[in-house]
N, C-alpha and C positions, 0 to 999 in steps of 0.2 A: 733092507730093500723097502724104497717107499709104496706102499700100499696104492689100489685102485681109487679108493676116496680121497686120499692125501694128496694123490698128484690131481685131481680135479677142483680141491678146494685150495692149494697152494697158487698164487700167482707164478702164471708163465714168465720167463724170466729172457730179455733178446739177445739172441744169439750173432756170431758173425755176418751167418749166413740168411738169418731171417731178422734184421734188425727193429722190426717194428714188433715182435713178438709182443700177445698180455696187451697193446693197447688198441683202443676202440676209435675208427676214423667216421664221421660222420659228413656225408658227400650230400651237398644242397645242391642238387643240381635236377634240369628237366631234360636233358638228352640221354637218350637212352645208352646211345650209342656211348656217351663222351662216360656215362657212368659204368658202362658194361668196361672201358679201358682202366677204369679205375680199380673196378673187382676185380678185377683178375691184378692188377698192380698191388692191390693191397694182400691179395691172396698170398702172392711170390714172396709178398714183404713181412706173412705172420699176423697181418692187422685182421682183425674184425669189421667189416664193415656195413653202417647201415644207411639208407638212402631214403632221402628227402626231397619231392619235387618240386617245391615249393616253398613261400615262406613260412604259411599258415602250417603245412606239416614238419620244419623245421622247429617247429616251434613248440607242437605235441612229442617231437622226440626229446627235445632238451629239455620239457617239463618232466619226463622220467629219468635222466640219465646225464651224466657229464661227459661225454666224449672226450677224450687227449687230443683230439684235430676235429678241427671243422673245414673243410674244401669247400667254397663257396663260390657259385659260378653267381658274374656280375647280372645277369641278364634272366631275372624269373619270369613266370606267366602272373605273377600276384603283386610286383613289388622289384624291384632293384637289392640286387645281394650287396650295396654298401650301407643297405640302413640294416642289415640284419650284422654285417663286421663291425657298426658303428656301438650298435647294441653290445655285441658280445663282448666288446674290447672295453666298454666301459662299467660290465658286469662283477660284482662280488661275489663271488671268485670267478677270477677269470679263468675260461679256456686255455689252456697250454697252447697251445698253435692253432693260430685262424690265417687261412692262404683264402686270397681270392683267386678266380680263374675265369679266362675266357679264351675265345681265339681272336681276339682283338687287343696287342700288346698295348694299345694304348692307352685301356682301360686300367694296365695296373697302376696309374698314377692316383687314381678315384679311389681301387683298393687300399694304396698305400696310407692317404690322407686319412678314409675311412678307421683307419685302424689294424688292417693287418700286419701278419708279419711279414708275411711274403707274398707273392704272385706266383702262380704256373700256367704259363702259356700253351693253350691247347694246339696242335694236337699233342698229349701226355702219351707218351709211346716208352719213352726211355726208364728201365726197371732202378738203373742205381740213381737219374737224375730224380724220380720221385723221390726215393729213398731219401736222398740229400737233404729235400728239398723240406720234410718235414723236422729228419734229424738234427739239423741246423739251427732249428728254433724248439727241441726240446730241452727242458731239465737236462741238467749234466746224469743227473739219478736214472733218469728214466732211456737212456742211449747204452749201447752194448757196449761191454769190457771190452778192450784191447782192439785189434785190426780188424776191418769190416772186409769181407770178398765186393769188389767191383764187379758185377755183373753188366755184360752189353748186351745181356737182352734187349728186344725190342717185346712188345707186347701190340697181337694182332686183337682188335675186339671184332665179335660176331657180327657178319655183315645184320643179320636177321634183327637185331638191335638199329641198325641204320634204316632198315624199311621201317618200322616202328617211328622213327622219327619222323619218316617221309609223310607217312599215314596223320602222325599229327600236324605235320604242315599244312596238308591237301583240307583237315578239317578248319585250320586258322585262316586258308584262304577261303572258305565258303561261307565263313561270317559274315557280318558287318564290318567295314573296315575302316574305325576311326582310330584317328592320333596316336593311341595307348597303344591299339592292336598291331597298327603298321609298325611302330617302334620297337617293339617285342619279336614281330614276326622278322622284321628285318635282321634283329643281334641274332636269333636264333639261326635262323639261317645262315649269316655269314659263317658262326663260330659253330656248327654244321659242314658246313663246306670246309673249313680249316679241317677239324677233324679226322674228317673221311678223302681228303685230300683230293677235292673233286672242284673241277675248274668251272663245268656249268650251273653248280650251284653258288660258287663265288659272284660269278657274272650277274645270276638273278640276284643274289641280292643287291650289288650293287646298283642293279637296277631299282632294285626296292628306294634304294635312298634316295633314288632322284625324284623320289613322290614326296617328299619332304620338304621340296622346294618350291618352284610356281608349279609344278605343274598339276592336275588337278585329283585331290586324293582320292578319290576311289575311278583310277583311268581302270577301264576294261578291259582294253589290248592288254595293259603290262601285265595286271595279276592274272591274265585269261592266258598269257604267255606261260610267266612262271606257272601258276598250275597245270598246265601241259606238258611242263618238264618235269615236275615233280610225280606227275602218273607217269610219264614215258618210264622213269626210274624206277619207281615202284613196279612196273611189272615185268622189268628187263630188256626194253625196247630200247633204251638207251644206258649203252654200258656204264657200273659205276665207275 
């Protein structure tokens, strides 16, 4: 019988049922929410997972560590997640599996050129399409022996994670609101709204994008709008 040390210094080895068993996913992403869907997907799947909100702290994690996966949502607060897939993909040694992610399908074409392997379009709710979705692009070595169980879970993430988000929205609108910040706060929000499957925060951002056009960037009405829907949300005044 193997001993208490042996089975903690031995590599865990994937199972049918937990296929991502033994490896380490590391999730670049700034939504709380979109990350808390993740933890709990990784949890179901055996993975270990560690979280990075940014590029600058993606950056301090893979100076320690190699992760098996990197999840990489396109849309950060420091930078664009296809210069950090572009990095990864052309690194010695590479990364086993780098996915881009957003809730904007049309972005996986930027991830793909960038260098990933694949795209997962948010909202990630589906337990065996994650699964898939990494396995697919692992080492033959590194995937479970013989028949995987198909799970149709669905995976609910903590509303409490979504205020959390709301909360940094409400701070992104009380900035200054040049080019960089509209652009960011815009992706955020849409792939927010996808997310959490919520049709007034779709609508605001689509509003958002109309400021990228004539009309003039910092309008009052529009962000004084969207921030008004973003507290109505935040305190329960308007259902999610």
């Amino acid at each position: 019988m193997t001993d208490d040390l042996s089975s903690q210094i031995l590599p865990r080895k994937p199972t049918p049922e937990r296929p991502l068993l033994g490896l380490t996913v590391l999730v670049v992403e700034d939504s709380r929410f979109a990350c808390e869907a993740m933890r709990l997907l990784c949890l179901r799947s055996g993975a270990r997972i560690r979280r990075a909100d940014c590029l600058a702290s993606a950056h301090r994690h893979l100076a320690i560590y190699r992760p098996a996966a990197v999840i990489i949502d396109m849309g950060l607060p420091d930078g664009s997640g296809a210069d950090l897939i572009r990095e990864l993909a052309q690194a010695t040694p590479r990364v086993p599996v780098i996915l881009g992610t957003s809730g904007t399908p049309e972005i996986a074409d930027e991830a793909m050129v960038a260098g990933a392997d694949g795209f997962i379009e948010k909202p990630i709710t589906s337990l065996s399409a994650f699964q898939q979705a990494l396995l697919e692009q692992l080492p033959a070595e590194d995937r479970p022996i013989g028949l995987r169980s198909l799970s149709s879970d669905e995976i609910v993430p903590d509303r409490v994670a979504l205020r959390d988000d709301l909360t940094h929205v409400a701070s992104v609108l009380s900035a200054p609101m040049d080019d960089q910040t509209l652009e960011y706060l815009t992706q955020f929000l849409g792939s927010l709204a996808q997310s959490a499957n919520d049709v007034g925060l779709a609508e605001a951002a689509t509003s958002l994008r109309t400021m990228k056009g004539d009309l003039p960037l910092r309008d009052p009405v529009l962000l004084g709008q969207v921030a008004q829907l973003v507290e109505h949300k935040m305190t329960g005044t308007d259902a999610f």
